[in-house]
MIDOSE-1310 file (N, C-alpha, C; in nm, 2 decimals, decimal comma, always signed):
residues 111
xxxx	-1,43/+0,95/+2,48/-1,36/+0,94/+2,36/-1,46/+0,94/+2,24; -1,38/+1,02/+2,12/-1,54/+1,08/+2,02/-1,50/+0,93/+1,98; -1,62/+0,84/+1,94/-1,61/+0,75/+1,80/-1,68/+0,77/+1,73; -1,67/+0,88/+1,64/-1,74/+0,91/+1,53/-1,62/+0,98/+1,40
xxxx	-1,64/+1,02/+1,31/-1,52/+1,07/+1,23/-1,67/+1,17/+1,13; -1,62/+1,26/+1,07/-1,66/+1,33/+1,01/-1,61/+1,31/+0,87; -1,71/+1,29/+0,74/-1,66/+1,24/+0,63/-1,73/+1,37/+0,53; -1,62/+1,42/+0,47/-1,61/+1,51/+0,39/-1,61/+1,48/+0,21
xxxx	-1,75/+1,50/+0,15/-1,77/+1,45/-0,02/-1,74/+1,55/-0,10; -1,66/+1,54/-0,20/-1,69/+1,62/-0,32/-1,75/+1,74/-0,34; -1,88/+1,74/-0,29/-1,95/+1,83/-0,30/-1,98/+1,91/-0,23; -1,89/+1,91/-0,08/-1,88/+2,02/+0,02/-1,95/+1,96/+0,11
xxxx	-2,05/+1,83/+0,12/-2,13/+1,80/+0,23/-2,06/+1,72/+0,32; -2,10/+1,70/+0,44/-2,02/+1,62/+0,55/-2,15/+1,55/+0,60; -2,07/+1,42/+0,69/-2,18/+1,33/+0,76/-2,06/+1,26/+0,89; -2,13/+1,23/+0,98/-2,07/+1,15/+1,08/-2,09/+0,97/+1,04
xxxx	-1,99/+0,92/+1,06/-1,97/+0,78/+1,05/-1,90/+0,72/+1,16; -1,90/+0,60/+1,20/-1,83/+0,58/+1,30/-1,69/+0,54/+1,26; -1,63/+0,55/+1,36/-1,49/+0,56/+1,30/-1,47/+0,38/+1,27; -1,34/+0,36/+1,18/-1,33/+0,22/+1,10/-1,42/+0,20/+1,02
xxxx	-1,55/+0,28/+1,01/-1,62/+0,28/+0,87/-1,55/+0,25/+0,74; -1,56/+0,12/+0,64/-1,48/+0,14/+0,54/-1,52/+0,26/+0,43; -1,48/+0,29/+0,28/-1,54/+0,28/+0,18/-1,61/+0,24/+0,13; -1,61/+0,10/+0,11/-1,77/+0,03/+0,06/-1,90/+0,05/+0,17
xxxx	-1,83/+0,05/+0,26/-1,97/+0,12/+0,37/-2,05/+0,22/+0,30; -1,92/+0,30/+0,32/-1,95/+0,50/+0,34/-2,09/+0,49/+0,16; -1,99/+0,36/+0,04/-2,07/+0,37/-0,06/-2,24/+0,34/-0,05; -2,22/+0,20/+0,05/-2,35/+0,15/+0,04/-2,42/+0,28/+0,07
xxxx	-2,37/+0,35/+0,19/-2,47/+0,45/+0,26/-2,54/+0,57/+0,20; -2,48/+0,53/+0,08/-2,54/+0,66/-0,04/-2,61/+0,56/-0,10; -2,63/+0,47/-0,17/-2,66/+0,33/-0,28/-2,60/+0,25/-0,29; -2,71/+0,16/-0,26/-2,66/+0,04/-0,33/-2,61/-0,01/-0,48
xxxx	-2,64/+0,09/-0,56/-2,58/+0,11/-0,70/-2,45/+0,14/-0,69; -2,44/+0,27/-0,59/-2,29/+0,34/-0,59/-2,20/+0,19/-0,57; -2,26/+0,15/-0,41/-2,17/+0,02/-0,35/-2,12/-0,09/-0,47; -2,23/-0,12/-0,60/-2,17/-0,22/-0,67/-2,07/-0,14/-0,78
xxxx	-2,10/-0,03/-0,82/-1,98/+0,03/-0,88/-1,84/+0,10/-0,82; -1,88/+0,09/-0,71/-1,76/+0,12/-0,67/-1,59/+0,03/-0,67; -1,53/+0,11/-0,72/-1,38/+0,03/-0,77/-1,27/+0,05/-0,65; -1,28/+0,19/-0,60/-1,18/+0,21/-0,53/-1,27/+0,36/-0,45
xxxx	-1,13/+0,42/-0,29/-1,19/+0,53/-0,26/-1,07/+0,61/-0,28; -1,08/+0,77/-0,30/-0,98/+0,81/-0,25/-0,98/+0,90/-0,12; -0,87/+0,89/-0,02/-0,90/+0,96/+0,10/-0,80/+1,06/+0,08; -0,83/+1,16/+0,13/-0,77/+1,29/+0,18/-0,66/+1,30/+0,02
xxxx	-0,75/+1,25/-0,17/-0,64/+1,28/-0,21/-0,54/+1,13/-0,26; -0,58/+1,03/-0,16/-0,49/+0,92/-0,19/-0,56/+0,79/-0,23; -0,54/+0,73/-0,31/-0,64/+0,62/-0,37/-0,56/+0,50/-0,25; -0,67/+0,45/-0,23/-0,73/+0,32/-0,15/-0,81/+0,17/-0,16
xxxx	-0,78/+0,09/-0,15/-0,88/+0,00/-0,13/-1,01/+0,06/-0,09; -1,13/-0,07/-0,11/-1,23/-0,02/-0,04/-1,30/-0,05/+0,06; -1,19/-0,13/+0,09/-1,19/-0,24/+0,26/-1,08/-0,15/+0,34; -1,05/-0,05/+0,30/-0,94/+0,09/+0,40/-1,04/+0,07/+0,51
xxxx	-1,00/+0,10/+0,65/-1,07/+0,14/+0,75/-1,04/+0,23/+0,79; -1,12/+0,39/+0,83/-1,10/+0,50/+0,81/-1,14/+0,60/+0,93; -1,01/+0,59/+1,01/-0,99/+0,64/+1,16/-1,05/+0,80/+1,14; -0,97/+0,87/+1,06/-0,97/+1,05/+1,12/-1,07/+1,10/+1,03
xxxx	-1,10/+1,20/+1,06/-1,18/+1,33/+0,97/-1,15/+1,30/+0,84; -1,18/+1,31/+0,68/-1,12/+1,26/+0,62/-1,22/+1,33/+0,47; -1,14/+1,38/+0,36/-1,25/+1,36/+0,25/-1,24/+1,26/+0,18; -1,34/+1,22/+0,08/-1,29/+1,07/+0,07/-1,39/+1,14/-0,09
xxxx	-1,36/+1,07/-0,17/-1,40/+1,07/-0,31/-1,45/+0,89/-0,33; -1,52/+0,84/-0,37/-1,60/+0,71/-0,41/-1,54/+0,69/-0,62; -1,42/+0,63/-0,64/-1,40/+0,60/-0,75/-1,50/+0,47/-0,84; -1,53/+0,51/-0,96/-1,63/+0,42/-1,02/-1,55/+0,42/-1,20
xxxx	-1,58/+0,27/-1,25/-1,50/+0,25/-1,36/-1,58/+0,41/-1,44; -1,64/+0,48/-1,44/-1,69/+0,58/-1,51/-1,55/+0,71/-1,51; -1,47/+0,71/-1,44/-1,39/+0,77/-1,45/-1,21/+0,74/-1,52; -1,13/+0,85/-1,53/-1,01/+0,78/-1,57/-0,92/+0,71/-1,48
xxxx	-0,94/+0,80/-1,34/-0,87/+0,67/-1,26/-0,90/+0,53/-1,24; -1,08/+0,53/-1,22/-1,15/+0,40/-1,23/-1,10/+0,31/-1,33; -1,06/+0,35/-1,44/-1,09/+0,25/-1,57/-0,95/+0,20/-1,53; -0,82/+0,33/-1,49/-0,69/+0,29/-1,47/-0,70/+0,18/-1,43
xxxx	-0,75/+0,16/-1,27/-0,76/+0,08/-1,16/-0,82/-0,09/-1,23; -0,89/-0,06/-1,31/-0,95/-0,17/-1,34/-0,89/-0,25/-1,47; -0,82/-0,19/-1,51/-0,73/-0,23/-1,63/-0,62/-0,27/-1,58; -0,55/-0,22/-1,53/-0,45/-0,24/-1,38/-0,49/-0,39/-1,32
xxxx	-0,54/-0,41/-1,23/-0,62/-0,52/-1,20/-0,70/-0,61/-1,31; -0,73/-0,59/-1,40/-0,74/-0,69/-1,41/-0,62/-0,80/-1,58; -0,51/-0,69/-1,57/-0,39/-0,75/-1,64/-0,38/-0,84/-1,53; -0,36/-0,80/-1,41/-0,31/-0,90/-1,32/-0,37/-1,06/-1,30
xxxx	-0,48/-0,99/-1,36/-0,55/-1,19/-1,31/-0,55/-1,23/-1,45; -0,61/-1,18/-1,56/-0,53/-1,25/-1,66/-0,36/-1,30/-1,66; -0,27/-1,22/-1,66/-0,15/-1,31/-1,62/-0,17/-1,42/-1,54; -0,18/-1,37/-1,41/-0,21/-1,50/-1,35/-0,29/-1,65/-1,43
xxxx	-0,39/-1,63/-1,46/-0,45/-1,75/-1,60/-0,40/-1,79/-1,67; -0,30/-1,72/-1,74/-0,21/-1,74/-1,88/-0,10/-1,85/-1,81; -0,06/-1,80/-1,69/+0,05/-1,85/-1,60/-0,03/-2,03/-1,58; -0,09/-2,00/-1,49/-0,16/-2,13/-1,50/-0,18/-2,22/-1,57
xxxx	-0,23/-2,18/-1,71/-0,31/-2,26/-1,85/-0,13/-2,32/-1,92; -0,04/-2,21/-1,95/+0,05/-2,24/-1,99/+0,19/-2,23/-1,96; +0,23/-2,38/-1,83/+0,34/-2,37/-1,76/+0,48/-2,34/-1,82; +0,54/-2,24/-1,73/+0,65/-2,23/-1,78/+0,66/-2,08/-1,85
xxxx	+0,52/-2,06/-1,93/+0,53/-1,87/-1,99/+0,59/-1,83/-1,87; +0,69/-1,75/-1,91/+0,73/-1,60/-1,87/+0,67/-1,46/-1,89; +0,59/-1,45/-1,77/+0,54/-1,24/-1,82/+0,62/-1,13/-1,85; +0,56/-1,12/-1,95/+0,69/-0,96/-1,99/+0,65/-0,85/-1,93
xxxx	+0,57/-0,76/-2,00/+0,52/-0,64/-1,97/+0,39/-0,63/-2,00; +0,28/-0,54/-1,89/+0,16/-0,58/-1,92/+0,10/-0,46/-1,86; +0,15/-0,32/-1,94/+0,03/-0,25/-1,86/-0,07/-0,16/-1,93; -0,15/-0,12/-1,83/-0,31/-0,07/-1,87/-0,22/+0,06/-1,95
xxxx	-0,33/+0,09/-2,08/-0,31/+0,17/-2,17/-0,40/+0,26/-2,17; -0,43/+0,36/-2,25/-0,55/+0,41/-2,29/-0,73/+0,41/-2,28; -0,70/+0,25/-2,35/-0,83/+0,22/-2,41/-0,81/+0,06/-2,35; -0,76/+0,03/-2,21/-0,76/-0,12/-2,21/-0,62/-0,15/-2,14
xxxx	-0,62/-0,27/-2,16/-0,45/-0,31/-2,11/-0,43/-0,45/-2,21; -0,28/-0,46/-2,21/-0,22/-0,58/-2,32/-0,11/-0,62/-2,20; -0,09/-0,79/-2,24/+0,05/-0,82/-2,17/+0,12/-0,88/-2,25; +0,20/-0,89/-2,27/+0,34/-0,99/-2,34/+0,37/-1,10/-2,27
xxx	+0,38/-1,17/-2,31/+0,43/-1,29/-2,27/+0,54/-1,38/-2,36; +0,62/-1,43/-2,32/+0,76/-1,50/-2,34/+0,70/-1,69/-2,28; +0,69/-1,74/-2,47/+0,65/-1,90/-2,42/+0,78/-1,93/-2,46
């Protein structure tokens, strides 16, 4: 039984990894710069965590806040923990709407 998977980059190059290799692996294995920028992956096309474990053949793209999905992802995420905070600090707010924009993300809140 093969346990290896063949990982296909951007750039047309391929490498063998063992299979269940995450994302943040596949990142460290390029840099350890990449590994701390890295936000998300996408496999075959589909955005992922970077803790995905990654059975078949697969291309995989390395998302970094340098891009527009990256920033999406991180504006996205991090409305989420600020709500969460707000919720905490001041019992009882109600969250309205809170999503990533443009240039950032806003939430509303109902005290």
């Amino acid at each position: 039984m093969n346990r290896e998977i063949i990982i296909r980059f951007p750039d047309g190059s391929e490498k063998n990894f063992p299979k269940g290799i995450t994302g943040l692996e596949i990142a460290k294995s390029i840099s350890q710069r990449l590994s701390k920028d890295a936000i998300a992956v996408k496999i075959d096309g589909q955005l992922r965590d970077l803790s995905s474990g990654i059975m078949t053949n697969v291309a995989i793209e390395i998302i970094t806040f340098d891009s527009i999905e990256g920033k999406h992802i991180f504006w996205h995420s991090t409305s989420h923990i600020m709500a969460q905070a707000v919720k905490e600090l001041f019992h009882g707010v109600k969250l309205a709407i809170g999503p990533s924009v443009e240039e950032g993300f806003y939430y509303d809140f109902d005290i």
